[in-house]
C-alpha positions in Angstrom: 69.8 -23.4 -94.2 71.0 -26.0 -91.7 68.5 -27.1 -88.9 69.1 -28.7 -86.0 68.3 -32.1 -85.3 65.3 -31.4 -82.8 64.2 -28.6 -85.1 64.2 -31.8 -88.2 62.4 -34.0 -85.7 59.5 -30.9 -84.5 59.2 -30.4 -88.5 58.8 -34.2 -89.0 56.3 -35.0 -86.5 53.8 -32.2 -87.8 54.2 -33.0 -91.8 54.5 -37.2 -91.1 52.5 -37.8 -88.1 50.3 -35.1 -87.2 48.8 -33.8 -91.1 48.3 -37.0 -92.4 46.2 -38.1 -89.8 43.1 -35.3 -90.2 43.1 -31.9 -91.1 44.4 -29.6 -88.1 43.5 -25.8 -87.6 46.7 -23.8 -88.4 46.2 -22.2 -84.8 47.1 -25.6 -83.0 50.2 -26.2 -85.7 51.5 -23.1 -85.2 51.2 -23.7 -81.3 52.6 -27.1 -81.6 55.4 -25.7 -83.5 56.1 -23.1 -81.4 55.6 -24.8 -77.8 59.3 -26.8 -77.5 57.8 -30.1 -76.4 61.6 -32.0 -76.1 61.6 -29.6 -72.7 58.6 -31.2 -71.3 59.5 -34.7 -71.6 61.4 -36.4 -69.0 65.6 -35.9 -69.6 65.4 -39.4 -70.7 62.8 -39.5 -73.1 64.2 -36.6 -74.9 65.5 -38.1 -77.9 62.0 -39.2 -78.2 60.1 -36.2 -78.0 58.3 -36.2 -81.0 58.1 -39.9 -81.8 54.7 -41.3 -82.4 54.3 -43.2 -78.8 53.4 -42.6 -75.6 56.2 -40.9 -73.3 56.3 -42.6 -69.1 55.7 -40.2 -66.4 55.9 -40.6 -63.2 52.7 -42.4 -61.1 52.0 -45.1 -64.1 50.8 -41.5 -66.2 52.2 -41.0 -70.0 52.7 -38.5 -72.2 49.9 -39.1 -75.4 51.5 -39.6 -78.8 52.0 -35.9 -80.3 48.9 -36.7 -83.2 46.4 -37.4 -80.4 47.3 -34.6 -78.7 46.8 -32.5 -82.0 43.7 -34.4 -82.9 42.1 -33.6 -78.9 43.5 -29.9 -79.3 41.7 -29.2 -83.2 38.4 -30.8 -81.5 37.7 -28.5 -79.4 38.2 -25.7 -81.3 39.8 -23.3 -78.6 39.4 -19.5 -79.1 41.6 -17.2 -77.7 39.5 -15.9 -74.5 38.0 -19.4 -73.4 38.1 -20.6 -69.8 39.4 -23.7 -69.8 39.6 -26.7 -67.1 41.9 -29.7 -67.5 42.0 -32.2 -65.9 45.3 -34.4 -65.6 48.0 -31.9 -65.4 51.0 -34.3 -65.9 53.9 -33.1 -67.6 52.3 -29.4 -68.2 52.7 -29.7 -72.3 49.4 -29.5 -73.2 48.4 -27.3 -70.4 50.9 -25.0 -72.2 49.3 -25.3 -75.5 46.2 -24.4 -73.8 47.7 -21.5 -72.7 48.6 -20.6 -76.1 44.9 -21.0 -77.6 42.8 -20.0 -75.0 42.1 -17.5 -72.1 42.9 -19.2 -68.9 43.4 -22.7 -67.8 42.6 -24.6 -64.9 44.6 -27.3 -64.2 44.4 -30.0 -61.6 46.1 -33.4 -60.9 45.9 -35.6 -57.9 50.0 -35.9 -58.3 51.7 -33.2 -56.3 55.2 -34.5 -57.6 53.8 -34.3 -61.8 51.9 -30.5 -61.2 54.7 -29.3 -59.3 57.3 -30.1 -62.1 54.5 -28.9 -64.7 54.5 -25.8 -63.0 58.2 -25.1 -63.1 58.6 -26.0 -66.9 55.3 -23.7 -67.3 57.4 -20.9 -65.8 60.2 -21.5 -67.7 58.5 -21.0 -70.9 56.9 -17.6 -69.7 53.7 -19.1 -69.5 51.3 -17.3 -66.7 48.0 -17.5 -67.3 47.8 -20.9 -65.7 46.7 -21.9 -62.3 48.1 -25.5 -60.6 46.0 -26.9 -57.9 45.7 -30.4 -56.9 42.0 -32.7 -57.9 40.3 -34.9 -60.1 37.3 -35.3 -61.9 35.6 -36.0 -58.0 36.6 -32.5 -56.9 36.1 -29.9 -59.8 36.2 -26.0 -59.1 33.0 -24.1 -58.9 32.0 -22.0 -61.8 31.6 -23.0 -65.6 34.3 -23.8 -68.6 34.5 -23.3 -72.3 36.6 -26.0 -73.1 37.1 -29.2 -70.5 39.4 -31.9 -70.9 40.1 -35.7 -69.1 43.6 -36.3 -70.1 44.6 -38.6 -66.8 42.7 -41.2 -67.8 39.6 -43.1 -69.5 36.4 -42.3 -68.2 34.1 -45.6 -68.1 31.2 -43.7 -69.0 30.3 -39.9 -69.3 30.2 -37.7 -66.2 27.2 -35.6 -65.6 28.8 -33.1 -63.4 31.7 -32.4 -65.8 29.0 -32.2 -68.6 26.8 -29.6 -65.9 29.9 -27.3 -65.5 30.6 -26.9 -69.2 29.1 -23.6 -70.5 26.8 -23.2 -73.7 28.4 -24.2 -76.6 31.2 -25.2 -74.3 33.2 -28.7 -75.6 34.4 -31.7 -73.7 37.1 -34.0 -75.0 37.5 -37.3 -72.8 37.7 -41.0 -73.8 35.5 -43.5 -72.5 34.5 -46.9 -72.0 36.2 -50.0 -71.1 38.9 -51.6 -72.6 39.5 -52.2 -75.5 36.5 -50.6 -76.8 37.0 -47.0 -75.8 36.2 -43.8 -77.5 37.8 -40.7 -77.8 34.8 -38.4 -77.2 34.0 -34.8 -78.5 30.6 -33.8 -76.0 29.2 -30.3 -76.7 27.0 -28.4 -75.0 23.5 -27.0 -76.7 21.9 -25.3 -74.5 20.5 -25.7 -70.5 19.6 -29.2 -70.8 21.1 -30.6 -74.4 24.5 -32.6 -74.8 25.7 -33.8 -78.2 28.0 -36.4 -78.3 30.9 -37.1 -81.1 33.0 -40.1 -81.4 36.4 -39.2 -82.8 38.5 -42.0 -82.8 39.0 -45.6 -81.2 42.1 -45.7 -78.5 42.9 -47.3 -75.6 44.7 -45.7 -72.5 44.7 -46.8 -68.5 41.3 -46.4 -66.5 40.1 -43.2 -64.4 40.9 -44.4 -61.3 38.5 -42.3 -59.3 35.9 -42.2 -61.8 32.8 -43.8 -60.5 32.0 -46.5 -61.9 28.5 -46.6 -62.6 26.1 -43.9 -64.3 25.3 -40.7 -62.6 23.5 -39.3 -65.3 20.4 -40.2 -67.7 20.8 -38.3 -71.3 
């Protein structure tokens, strides 16, 4: 059976980039297979849809290499009716895998231009249970999340109120520090007044710009 060459390069990235890296939940796989990622790239990137590097967006943003995005997406461990915030909206691929795994999403960006072309591909895709809205990690929605991720940037240190709005058992991928010692972080937490923090990898990717810059919290 003949496939086509974008079908070749989907198969390729998820057998040589994606499952030698860590083991990944067949859930996320079969999301990552199924979610056509070349139609969320720019039009010129798309020969390099599933190439292990990062993808320009508009506003100095990027898409993450497709085995980060697989490692954030098996960390958290997404089940099929969680509320879900992310933050960083950009080109609306991984807002559609969250779609996929979980409940509802949530998703803000301070870039009108990035959700509003998010939005459309979103739609394109049949993809609904997704609302759009415009914010950053300074101007969160009230209420509480399963599952909240930082995906527009490093955060310098950890956020308190992002940590305050995650639910019981709730998870919180971001990465943080300075360059070029940052961390990709998996926070979780316990219970009322209990956080535990997992480091999941080194990276490096461009600052939060309107993260504060110094501690806001005391753990």
């Amino acid at each position: 059976m003949n496939h086509s060459p974008l079908e070749l390069a989907r198969h390729n990235m998820i057998q040589q980039q994606i499952r030698p890296w860590v083991p990944i939940d067949d859930r996320v796989l079969e999301t990552l297979q199924s979610i056509p990622r070349e139609d969320f790239v720019p039009a010129e990137f798309r020969r390099l849809a599933f190439a292990d590097i990062e993808i320009p967006l508009e506003a100095d943003r990027c898409m993450w290499p497709p085995r980060v995005e697989a490692r954030m997406l098996d960390a958290l461990q997404i089940r099929p009716n969680d509320n879900i915030l992310e933050i960083g909206t950009g080109s609306g691929y991984i807002t559609a895998c969250l779609a996929r795994l979980g409940g509802y999403v949530t998703s803000l960006d301070r870039q009108i231009g990035l959700s509003a072309a998010a939005g459309k591909r979103l739609s394109r895709q049949g993809i609904h249970n997704v609302s759009l809205s415009k914010g950053d990690v300074d101007h969160l929605p009230g209420g509480t999340f399963d599952v909240i991720l930082v995906t527009s940037g490093a955060l310098p240190q950890r956020q308190a109120k992002l940590e305050q709005a995650l639910t019981s058992g709730g998870r919180l991928f971001a990465v943080i520090g300075q360059a070029p010692a940052m961390q990709a972080c998996l926070i979780t937490r316990l219970d009322a007044d209990n956080w535990h923090c997992q480091s999941l990898f080194e990276t490096e990717i461009a600052q939060l710009d309107e993260a504060p810059a110094r501690p806001d919290f005391s753990f």
